[in-house]
Backbone as CSV, one residue per row, in Angstrom:
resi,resn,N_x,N_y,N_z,CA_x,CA_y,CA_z,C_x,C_y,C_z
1,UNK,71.035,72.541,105.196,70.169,72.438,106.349,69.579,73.800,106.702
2,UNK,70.734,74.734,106.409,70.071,76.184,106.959,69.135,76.684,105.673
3,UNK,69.091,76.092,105.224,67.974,76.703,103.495,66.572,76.094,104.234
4,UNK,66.728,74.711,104.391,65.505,74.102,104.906,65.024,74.930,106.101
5,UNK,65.686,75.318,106.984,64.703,75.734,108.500,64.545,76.940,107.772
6,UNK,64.757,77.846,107.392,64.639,78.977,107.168,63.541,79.479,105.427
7,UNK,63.151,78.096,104.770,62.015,78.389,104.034,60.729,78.003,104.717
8,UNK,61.049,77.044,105.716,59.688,76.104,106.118,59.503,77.095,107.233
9,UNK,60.441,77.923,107.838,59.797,79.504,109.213,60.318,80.499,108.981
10,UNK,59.962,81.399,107.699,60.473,82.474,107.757,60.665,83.550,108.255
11,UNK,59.580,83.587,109.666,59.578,84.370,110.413,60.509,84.444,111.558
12,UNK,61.555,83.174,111.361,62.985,83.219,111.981,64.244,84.329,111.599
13,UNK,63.913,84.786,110.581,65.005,85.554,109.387,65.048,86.801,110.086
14,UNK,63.408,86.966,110.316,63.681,88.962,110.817,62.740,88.476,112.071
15,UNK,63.102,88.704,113.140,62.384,88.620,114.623,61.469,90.321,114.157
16,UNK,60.114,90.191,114.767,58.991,91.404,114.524,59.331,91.884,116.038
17,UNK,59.558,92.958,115.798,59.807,94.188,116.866,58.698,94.505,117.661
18,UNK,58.527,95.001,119.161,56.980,95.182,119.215,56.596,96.865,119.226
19,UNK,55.569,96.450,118.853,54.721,97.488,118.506,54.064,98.691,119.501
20,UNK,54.572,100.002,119.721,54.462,100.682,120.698,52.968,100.679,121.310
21,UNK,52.998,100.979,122.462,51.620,100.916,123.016,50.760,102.429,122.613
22,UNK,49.728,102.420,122.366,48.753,103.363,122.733,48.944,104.530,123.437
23,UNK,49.151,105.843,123.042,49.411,106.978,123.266,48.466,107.340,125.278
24,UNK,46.906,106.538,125.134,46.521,106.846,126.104,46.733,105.953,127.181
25,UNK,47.316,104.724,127.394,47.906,103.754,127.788,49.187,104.478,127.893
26,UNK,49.687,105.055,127.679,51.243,105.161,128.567,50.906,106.260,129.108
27,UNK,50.059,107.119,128.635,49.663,108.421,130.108,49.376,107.665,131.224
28,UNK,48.442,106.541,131.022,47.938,106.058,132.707,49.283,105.877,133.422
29,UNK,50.105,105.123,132.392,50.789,104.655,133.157,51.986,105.593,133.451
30,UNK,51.941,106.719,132.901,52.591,107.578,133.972,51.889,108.331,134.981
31,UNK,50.881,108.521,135.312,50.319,108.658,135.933,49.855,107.696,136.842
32,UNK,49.755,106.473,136.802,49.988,105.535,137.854,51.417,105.547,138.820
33,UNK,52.382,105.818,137.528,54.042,105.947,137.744,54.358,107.130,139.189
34,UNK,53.659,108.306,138.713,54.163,109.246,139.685,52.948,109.580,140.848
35,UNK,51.594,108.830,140.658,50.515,108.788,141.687,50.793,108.008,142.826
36,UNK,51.081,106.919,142.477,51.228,105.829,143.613,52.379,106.170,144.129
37,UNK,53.450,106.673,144.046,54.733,106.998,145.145,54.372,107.867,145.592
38,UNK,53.750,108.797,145.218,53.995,110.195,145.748,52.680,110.018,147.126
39,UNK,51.646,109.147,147.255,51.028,108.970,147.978,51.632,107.701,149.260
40,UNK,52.859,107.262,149.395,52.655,105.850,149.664,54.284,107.321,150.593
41,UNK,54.890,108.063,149.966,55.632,108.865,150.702,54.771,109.845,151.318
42,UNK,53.825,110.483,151.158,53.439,111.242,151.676,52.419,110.066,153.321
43,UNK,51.961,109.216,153.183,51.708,108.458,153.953,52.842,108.273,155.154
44,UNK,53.857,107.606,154.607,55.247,107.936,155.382,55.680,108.567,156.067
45,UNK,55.344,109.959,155.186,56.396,110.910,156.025,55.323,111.347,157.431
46,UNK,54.012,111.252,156.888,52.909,111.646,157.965,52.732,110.521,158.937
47,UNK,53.530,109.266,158.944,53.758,108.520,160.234,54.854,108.675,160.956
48,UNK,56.332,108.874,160.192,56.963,109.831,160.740,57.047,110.712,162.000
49,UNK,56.010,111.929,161.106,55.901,112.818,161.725,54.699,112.333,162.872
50,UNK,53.619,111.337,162.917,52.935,110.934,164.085,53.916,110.260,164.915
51,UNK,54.765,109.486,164.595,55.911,108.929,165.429,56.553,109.909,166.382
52,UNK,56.904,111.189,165.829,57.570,112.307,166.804,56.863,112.708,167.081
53,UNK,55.484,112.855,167.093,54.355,113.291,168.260,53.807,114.429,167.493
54,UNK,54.013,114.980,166.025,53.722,115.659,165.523,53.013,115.483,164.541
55,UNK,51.810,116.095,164.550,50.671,115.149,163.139,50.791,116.183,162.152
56,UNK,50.846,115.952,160.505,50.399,117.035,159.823,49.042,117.109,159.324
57,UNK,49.251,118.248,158.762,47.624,118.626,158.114,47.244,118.441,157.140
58,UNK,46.013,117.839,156.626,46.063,117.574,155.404,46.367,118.485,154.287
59,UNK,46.183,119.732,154.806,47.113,120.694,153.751,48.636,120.416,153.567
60,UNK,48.937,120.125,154.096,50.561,119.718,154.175,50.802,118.442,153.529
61,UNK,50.359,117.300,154.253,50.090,115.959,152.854,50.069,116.432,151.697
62,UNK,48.772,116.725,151.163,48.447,117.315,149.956,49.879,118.306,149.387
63,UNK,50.543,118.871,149.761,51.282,119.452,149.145,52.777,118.653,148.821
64,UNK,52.889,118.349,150.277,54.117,117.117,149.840,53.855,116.093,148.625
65,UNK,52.572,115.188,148.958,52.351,114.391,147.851,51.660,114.876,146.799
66,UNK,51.835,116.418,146.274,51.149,116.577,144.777,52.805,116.905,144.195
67,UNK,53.801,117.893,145.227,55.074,117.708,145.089,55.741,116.640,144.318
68,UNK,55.295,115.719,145.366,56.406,114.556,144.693,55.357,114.132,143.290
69,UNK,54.408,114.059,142.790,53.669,113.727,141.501,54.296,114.218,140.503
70,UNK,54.196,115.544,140.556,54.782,116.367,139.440,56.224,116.562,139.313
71,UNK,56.628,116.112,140.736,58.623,115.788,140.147,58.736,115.050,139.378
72,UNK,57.718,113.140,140.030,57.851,111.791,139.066,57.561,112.071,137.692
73,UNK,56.378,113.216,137.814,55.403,113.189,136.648,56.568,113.622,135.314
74,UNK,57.478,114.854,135.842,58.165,115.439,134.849,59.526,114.582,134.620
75,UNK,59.817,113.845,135.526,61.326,113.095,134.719,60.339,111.821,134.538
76,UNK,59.502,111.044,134.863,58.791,110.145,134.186,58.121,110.049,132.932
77,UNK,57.423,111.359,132.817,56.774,111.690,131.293,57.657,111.910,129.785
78,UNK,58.539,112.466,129.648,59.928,112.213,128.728,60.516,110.538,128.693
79,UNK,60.539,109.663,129.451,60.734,108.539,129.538,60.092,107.502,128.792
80,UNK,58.445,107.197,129.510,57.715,106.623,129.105,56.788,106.989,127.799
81,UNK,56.604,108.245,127.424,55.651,108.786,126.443,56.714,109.194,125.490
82,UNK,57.837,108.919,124.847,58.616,109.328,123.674,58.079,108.174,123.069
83,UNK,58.113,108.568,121.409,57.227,107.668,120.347,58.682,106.264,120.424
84,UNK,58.211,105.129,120.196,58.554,103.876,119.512,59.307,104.691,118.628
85,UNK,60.423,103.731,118.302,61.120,103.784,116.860,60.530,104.020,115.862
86,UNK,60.581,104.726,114.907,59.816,104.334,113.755,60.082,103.522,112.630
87,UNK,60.784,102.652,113.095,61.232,101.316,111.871,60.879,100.150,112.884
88,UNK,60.242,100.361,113.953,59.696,98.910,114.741,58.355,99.007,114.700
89,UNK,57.654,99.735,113.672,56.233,99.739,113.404,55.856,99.287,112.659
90,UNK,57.400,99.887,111.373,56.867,99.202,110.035,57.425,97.542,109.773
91,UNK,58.574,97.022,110.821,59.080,96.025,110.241,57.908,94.924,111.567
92,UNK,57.409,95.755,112.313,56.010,94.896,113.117,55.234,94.404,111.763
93,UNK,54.777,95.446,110.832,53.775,95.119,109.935,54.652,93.938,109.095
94,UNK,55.384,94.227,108.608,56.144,93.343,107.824,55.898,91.940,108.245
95,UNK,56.766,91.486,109.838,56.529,90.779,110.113,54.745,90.126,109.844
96,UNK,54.048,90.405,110.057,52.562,90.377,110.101,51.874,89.710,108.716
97,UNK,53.101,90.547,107.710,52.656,90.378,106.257,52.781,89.154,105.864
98,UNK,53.828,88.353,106.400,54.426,87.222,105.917,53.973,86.146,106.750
């Protein structure tokens, strides 16, 4: 029985790995990654601080939230932008071949 399922779908034998995304596609998306928090805290903290009766300046925003970018940016960027495996590229093609 297992001869039969396995000539009539051979693409059951080896599952195809996926195939890493696009080098400029995972910049956005670290850069989406550490843009959108670092603005959505800096928003925050500047209601916060309107809450205690104290407003900041947009120089001060701006620095908090370019702050927090380039913190996300640097433990986010090692994360998301390290290459794919390099045996889930070629056994992608494989899969593909058959």
């Amino acid at each position: 029985m297992r001869i039969a399922t396995t000539t009539a779908i051979p693409s059951l034998e080896r599952p195809a790995r996926r195939v890493g995304r696009p080098f400029a596609v995972r910049l956005a998306g670290v850069a989406v990654a550490s843009f959108l928090p670092a603005v959505f805290w800096a928003f925050a903290i500047d209601l916060i601080a309107m809450w205690f009766g104290h407003g900041l300046s947009a120089m001060t925003l701006s620095v908090i939230g370019g702050t927090i970018a380039v913190f996300l940016f640097a433990v986010c960027a090692p994360l998301m932008l390290r290459s794919p495996e390099p045996n889930a590229r070629l056994e992608a093609d494989e899969a593909l071949l058959d």
